[in-house]
C-alpha positions as CSV (number, residue, x, y, z in Angstrom):
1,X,64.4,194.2,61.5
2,X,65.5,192.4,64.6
3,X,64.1,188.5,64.8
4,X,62.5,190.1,68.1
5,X,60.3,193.2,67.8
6,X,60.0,193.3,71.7
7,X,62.3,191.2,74.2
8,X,61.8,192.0,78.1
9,X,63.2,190.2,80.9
10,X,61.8,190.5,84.3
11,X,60.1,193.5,83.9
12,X,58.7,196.2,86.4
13,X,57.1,199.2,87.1
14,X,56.1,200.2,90.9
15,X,54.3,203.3,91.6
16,X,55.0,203.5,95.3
17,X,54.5,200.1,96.8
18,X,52.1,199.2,94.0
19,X,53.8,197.0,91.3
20,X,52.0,197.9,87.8
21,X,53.5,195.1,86.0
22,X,56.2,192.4,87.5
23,X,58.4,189.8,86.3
24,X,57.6,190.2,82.8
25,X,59.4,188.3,80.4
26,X,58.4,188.0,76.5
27,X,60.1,187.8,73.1
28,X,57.4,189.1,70.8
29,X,58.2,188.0,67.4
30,X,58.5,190.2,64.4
31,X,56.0,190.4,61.3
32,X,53.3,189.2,64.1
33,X,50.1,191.2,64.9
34,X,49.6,190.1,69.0
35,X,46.7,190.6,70.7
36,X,47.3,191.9,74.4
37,X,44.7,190.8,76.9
38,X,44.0,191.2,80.1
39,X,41.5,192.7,83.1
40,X,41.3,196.4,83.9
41,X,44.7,197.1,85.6
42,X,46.9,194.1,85.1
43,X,49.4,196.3,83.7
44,X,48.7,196.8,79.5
45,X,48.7,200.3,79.5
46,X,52.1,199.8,81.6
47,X,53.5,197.5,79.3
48,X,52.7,199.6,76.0
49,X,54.1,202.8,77.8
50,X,57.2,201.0,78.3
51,X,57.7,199.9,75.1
52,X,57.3,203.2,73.4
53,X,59.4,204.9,76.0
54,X,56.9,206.8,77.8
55,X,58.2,205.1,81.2
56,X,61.0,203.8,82.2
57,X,61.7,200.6,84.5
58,X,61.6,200.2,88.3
59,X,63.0,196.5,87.6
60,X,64.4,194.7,84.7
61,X,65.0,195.6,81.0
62,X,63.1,196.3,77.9
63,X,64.7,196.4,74.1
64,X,62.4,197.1,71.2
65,X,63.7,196.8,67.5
66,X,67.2,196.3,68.9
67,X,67.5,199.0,70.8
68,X,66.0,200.9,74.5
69,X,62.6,202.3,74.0
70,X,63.0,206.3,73.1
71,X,65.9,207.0,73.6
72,X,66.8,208.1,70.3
73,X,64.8,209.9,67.5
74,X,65.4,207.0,65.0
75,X,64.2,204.9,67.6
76,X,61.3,207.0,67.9
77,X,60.7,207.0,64.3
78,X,60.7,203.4,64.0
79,X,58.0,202.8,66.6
80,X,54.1,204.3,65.7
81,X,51.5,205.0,68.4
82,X,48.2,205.3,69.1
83,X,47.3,206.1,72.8
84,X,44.6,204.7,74.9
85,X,42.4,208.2,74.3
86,X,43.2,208.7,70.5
87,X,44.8,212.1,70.5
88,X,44.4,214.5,68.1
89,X,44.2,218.4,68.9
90,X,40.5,219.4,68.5
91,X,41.0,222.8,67.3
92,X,43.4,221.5,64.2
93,X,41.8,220.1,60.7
94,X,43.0,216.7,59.4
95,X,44.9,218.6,56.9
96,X,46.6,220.2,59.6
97,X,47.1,217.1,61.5
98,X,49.1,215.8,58.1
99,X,51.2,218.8,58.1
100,X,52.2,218.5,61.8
101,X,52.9,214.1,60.7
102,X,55.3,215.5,58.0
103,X,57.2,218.0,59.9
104,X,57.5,215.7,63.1
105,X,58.7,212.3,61.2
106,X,61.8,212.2,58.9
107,X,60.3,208.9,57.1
108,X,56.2,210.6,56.8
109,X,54.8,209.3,53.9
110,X,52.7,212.0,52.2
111,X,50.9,210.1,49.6
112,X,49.9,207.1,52.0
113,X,48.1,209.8,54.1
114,X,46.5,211.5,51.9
115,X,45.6,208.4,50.1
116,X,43.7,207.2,53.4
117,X,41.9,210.2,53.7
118,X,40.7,210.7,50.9
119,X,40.0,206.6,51.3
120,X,38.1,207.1,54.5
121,X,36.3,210.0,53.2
122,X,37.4,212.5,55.6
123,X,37.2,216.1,54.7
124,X,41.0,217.7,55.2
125,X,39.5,220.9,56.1
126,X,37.2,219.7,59.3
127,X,38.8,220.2,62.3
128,X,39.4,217.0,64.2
129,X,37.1,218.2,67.4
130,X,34.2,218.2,64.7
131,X,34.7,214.4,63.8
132,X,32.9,211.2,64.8
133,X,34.9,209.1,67.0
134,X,35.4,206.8,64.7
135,X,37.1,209.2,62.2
136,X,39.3,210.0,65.3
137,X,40.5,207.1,65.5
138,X,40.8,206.7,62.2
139,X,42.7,209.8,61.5
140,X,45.0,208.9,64.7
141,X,45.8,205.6,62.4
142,X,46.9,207.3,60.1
143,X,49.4,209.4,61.8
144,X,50.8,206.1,62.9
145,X,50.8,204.4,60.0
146,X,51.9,207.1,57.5
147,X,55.8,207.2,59.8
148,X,56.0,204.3,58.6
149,X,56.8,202.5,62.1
150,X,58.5,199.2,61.7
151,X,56.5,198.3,64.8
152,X,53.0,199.7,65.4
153,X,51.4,199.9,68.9
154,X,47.8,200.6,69.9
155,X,46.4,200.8,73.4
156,X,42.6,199.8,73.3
157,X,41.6,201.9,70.2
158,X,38.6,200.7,69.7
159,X,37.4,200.4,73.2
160,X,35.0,203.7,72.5
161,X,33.8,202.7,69.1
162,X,30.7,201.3,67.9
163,X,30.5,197.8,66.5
164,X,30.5,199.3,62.7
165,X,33.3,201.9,63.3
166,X,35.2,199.3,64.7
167,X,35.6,197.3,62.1
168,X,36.4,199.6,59.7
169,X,39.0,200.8,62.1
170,X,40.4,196.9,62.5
171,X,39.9,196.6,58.2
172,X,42.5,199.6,57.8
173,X,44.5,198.4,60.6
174,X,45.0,195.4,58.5
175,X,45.2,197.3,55.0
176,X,48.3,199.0,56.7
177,X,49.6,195.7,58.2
178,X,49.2,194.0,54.8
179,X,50.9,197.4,52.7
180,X,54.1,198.0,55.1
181,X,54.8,194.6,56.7
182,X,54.5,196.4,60.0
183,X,54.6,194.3,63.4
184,X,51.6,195.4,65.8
185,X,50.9,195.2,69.3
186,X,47.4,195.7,69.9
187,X,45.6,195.9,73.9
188,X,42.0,195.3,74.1
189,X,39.6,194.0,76.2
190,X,37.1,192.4,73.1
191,X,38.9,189.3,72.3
192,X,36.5,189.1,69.3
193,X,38.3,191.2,67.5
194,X,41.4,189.8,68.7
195,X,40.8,186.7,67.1
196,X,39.6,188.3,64.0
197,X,43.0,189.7,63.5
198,X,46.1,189.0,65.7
199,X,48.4,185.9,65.5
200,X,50.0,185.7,68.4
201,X,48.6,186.3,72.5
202,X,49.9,187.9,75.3
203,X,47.4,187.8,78.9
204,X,48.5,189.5,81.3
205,X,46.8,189.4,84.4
206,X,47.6,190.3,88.2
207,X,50.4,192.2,86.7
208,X,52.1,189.0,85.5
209,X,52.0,187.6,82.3
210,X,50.4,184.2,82.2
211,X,50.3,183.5,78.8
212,X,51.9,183.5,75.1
213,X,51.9,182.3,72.0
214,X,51.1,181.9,68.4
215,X,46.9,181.3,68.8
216,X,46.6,178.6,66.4
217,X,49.1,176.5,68.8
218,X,47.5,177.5,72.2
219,X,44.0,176.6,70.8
220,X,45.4,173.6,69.3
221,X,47.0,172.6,72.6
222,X,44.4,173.8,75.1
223,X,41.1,171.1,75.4
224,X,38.0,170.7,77.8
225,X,37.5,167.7,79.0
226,X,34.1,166.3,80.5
227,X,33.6,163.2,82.1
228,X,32.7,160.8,85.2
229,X,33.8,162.7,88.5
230,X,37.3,162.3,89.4
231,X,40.4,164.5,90.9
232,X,43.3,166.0,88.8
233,X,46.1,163.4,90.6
234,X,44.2,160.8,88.1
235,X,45.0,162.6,85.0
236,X,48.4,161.9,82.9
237,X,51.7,164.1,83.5
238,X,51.6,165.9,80.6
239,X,48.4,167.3,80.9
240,X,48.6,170.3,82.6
241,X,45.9,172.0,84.7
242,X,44.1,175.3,83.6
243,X,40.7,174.8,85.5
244,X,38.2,172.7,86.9
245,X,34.8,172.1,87.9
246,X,32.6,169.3,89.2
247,X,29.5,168.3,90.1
248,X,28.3,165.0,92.0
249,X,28.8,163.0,89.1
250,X,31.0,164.7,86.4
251,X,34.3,166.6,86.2
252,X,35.0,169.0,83.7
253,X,39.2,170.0,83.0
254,X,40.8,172.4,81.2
255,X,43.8,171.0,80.0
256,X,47.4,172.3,78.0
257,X,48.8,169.6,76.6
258,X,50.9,168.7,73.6
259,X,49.8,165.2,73.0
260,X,46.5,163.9,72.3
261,X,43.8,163.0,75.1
262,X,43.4,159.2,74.8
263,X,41.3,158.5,77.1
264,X,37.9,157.5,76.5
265,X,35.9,158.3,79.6
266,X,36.6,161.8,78.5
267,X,34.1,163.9,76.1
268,X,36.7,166.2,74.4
269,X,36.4,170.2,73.4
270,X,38.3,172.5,71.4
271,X,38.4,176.2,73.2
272,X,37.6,179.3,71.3
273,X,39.7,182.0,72.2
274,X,37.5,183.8,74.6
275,X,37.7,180.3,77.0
276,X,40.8,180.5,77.1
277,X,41.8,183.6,77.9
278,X,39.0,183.2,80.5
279,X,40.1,179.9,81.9
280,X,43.6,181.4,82.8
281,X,42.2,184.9,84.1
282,X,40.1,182.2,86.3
283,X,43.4,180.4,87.7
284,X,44.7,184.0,88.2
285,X,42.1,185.3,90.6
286,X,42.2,181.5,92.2
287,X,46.1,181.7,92.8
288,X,45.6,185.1,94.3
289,X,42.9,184.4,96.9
290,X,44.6,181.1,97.9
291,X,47.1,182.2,100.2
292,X,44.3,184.3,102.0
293,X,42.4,181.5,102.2
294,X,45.3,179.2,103.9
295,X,46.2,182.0,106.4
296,X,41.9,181.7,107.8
297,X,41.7,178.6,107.9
C-alpha cells in the first residue's frame, strides 16, 4: 500500500459554468478512517465520485493507491464502494447479491460474507427489496467489504438510518476496518458519528477544502477564547483567526494555534468537533458574502 491512499492536487469538476469542487489539494494518509464533512453541495459526492472513478477531472489530477481512479480492473478491485443511495437490486435475495459479489471481484471473500450474514442475521433467501433499510445498508457493506478493498469509500450511508441501525452499521464498519486493515473514506453530514469513529478530517465547504488533519491535532490546536472586548490586531501572530464574536464588554475568538494561550485576560476552551467544523463552515459563508458586501457599500 502506497504511504498515500488518496493524493489530489488542484482538483476540479465544472458542470457548465458551475464548479462542483475547486482547487482541491489533499494527501489522505493510509490505514486512516477520515471523516468527510461538509454542507449540502460543497462538492463530497464530487470528490468521492472522483476517487472511485465515476468522473473524471475538468482541472487537476487525482491518484488513488498509486494509480488513476478506474482505469483498470485491479484498480477497481482494490477500491470498495458504497454509493450515497445504498444500491442493491430489489428483486435479487442476499444470497443472490453474494453470488453476483463473487463473480464480479477476483479477490471476493466467500466466507467473510457469509460469515456477516449470518452475523447480522439476515435471511440469504429474502430478497433485498423486502429488507429494512438498515439491512440494506448493511448487506451493501458487505459487498464492499467482502472484495476486500484496500481502501473503502462510503457516501453518507447512514444519512437514512435510524439512530439504532446506525450504529450497528458504524460497529461493523469498524469490525471490517479492524479485520482487513482497510483505509476508509467516509461523507456524512452527523459529525457525531464522525467523531465516534474517524481519525483524520476533511471539510469541505464552498467547493474548497478548508480543513485537514488528524482530529486529535486539530482539537488540540483549535481553542475559544473569551474575555474583556478587544479587536483581533491585539492578539499574538501565531494565533490564527477562525471566528469571532463580541458584545459591549467581551470578545469571544476562535483560535488555531500551535503554542499555548498565555495570556491571562483570556478564559480558555477546548472545541468538540462539531465547533469546529462549525466555526470554519462560519468563516466560509463570511468569506463568500464579503466581496458582495464591499461592492454595496
Amino acid at each position: 500500500m502506497t504511504s498515500a491512499v488518496l493524493e489530489a492536487s488542484g482538483l476540479g469538476k465544472r458542470y457548465g459554468r458551475k464548479w462542483a469542487l475547486s482547487e482541491c489539494t489533499l494527501s489522505i494518509p493510509a490505514g486512516k478512517v477520515v471523516g468527510l464533512v461538509g454542507p449540502n453541495g460543497a462538492g463530497k459526492t464530487t470528490l468521492l465520485n472522483l476517487a472511485v472513478g465515476l468522473l473524471r477531472p475538468s482541472a487537476g489530477s487525482i491518484s488513488v493507491l498509486g494509480g488513476r481512479p478506474g482505469s483498470t480492473a485491479r484498480q477497481l478491485a482494490r477500491v470498495g464502494f458504497v454509493a450515497q443511495d445504498v444500491p442493491t437490486y430489489a428483486g435479487m435475495s442476499v444470497r443472490d447479491h453474494l453470488r453476483l459479489g463473487g463473480w464480479m471481484n477476483p479477490g471476493w471473500d466467500a466466507e467473510l460474507a457469509r460469515d456477516r450474514v449470518e452475523r447480522l442475521r439476515l435471511d440469504p433467501r429474502q430478497r433485498a427489496g423486502q429488507l429494512s433499510v438498515g439491512q440494506r445498508a448493511q448487506l451493501a457493506l458487505i459487498l464492499a467489504v467482502a472484495k476486500r478493498p484496500q481502501l473503502l469509500v462510503l457516501d453518507e450511508p447512514v444519512a437514512s438510518l435510524d439512530p439504532l441501525a446506525r450504529r450497528e452499521f458504524l460497529q461493523g464498519l469498524m469490525e471490517a476496518v479492524a479485520e482487513q486493515r482497510t483505509s476508509v473514506i467516509l461523507s456524512s453530514h452527523l459529525v457525531a458519528d464522525l467523531e465516534r469513529v474517524c481519525e483524520y478530517l476533511i471539510l469541505l465547504v464552498n467547493s474548497r477544502v478548508q480543513l485537514s488533519g488528524d482530529i486529535d491535532h486539530l482539537l488540540a490546536t483549535h481553542h475559544r477564547l473569551t474575555g474583556p472586548r478587544r479587536g483581533r490586531q491585539t492578539l499574538p501572530g501565531d494565533q490564527q483567526v477562525i471566528g469571532e464574536s463580541h458584545t459591549e464588554r467581551q470578545s469571544t475568538f476562535v483560535v488555531r494555534t500551535e503554542g499555548p494561550v498565555l495570556d491571562p485576560a483570556w478564559s480558555v476552551e477546548q472545541l468538540d468537533l462539531e465547533d469546529l467544523v462549525l466555526a470554519y463552515m462560519r468563516r466560509a459563508v463570511e468569506e463568500r458574502r464579503r466581496p458582495a458586501l464591499e461592492l454595496r457599500s
